[in-house]
C-alpha positions, 0 to 999 in steps of 0.5 A: 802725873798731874792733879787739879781739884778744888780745896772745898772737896780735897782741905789743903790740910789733908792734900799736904798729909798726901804729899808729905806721906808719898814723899813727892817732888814736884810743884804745887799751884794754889790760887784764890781770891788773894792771887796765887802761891807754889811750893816747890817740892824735894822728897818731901821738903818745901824747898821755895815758895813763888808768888807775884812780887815775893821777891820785892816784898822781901827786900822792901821788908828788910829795907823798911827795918833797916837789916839790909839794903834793897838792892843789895837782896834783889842783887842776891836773888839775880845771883840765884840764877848763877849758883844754887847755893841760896847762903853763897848768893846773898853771902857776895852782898853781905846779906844774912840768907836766914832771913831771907828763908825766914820770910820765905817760910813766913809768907807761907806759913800766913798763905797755909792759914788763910786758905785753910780758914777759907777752905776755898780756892784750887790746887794743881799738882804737877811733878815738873819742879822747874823754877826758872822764870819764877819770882821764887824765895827759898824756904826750907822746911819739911811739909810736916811743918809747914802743916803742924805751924799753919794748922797751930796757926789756924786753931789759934786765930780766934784769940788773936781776932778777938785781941785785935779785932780792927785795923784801926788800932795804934800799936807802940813798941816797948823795947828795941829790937834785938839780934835775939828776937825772931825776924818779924818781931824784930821789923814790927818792933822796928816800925812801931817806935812810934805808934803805928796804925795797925792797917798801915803797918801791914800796908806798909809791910805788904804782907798777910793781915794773918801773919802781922796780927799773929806776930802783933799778937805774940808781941803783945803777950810778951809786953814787948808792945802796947795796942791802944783799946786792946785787952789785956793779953796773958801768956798762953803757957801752951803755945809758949811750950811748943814754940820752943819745942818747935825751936828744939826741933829745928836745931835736931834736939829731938829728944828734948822736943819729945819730953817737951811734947810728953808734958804738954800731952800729960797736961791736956791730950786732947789739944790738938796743937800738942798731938800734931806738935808730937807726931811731927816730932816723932816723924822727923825724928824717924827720918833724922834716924833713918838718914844715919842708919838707911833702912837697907844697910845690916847692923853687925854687932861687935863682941863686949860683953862689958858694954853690953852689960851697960844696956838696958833690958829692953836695948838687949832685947832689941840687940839680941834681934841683930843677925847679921842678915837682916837689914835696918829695916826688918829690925824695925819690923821684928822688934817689939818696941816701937820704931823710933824706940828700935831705931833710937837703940840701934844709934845708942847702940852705934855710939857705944861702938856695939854696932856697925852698918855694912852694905848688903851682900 
């Protein structure tokens, strides 16, 4: 099947909510002023971006930071065409395969806001997910957060406009870059030892004006830089929150997202960062649970009396619910508890050894 239209009439937005919901594999081509971008889809998953001279961007910016050798990157790309393992093929060249997924998702995270911004361009959806013959990058990052980041992103650019209204402006680090600082602070901080016109420097890096004020931005929030006339920046404690929500996320700590998303939903539930911030946690927490306990295998529950005494009256609840006949998924339907609360005290359930999964009959 294969869609085209406009992102006036169908938002980029809501199209990637399409994708994201019907769990789609296949290839997705925007084009606009700025040229042309795919996304690579499994189930779902953004697996690569593409677009003309991503390859060379990437090696050019690991080049100018000094993390690695150009050549050495693009001879980590020419070996994508051997093996698909990405950490394999960069791994022969003694190149760290996280930074190159790092830009990968960087590139499309800047791509997501501009054309979101721009409300402009077309998209084409095509379910051949071929990648042969194609300047492709890998990024690695669920469609849920690729839309929560570009949609955070979005709502936040004013305040970055209005810090760093012109290219004209002189930016100097403050402290060296470290191991422990993400990757594009890491090259910007690199660049700007010394002072660095703001237009050269994202000349120089070749990437979307959006994304090295953005993390000009983030720089300057955390007194890590100095930008010659720029106001002065405070911290944004909101956005802190969520960046190291969304920390906690990709490592699978979900539980200490969510009490991350409850305060931050406490403090102010009408921020629409902090709602998409906490259905996107939800979300995948949901799938991390379900990829444990697959919808269709049946819980059995083992005899302990002592154990079960240890359960809340809300998890007996849910545990009295186990039959032996119903599956993963039709506990989830007959439980009066919400899905990520059943399928969380069906896991606890699992680790106390009060559960087993079998297969159907």
């Amino acid at each position: 099947m294969a869609l085209h239209g406009d992102l006036f009439s169908y938002p980029l937005p809501e199209f990637l909510q399409w994708l994201d919901s019907s769990r789609k594999t296949g290839t997705l081509q925007l084009s606009w002023e700025a040229g042309e971008r795919k996304l690579f889809l499994l189930s779902g998953q953004v697996g690569a971006t593409a677009a003309e001279g991503l390859r060379g961007r990437v090696a050019r910016l690991l080049t100018l930071s000094k993390l690695a050798s150009g050549t050495k990157v693009l001879a980590g790309f020419d070996e994508l065409a051997r093996t698909p393992d990405v950490d394999a093929a960069f791994d022969i060249h003694g190149i760290q395969a996280r930074w190159i997924r790092d830009l990968g998702r960087e590139e499309l995270f800047a791509a997501m806001t501009d054309l979101t911004i721009a409300g402009r361009g077309t998209f084409h959806w095509t379910e051949d997910a071929d990648r042969s013959g194609e300047d492709w990058v890998p990024s690695d990052m669920g469609i849920r957060e690729l839309l929560f980041e570009s949609l955070r992103w979005v709502d936040e650019q004013p305040d970055v406009d209005k810090a760093l209204p012109i290219d004209a402006l002189s930016v100097r680090a403050l402290a060296p870059p470290s191991p422990s600082q993400p990757l594009m602070h890491r090259i910007i901080l690199g660049l700007c030892t010394s002072p660095q016109n703001l237009g050269r420097l994202r000349l120089s890096m070749g990437v979307s004006r959006s994304s090295v004020t953005r993390r000009v931005h983030e720089l300057l929030r955390s007194k890590l830089v100095e930008v010659d006339g720029a106001p002065q920046v405070e911290a944004d404690p909101v956005a802190e929150m969520l960046e190291k929500g969304a920390v906690l996320m990709r490592e699978g700590q979900y539980d200490a997202a969510g009490i991350v998303c409850a305060s931050l939903l406490a403090s102010d539930p009408a921020d629409r960062r902090v709602r998409e911030f906490a259905r996107l946690v939800q979300r995948e927490h949901v799938a991390a649970l379900y990829s444990d306990m697959p919808p269709l295998m049946v819980p059995l529950m083992i005899h302990d009396p002592q154990g079960q005494a240890l359960l809340k009256p809300e998890e007996r609840q849910i545990a009295g619910l186990v039959n032996g006949t119903w599956d993963v998924s039709t506990l989830v339907l007959a439980s009066p508890a919400r899905e990520l609360e059943t399928l969380k005290t069906l896991a606890k359930l699992q680790r106390m050894g009060l559960l087993q999964l079998v297969f159907p009959r």
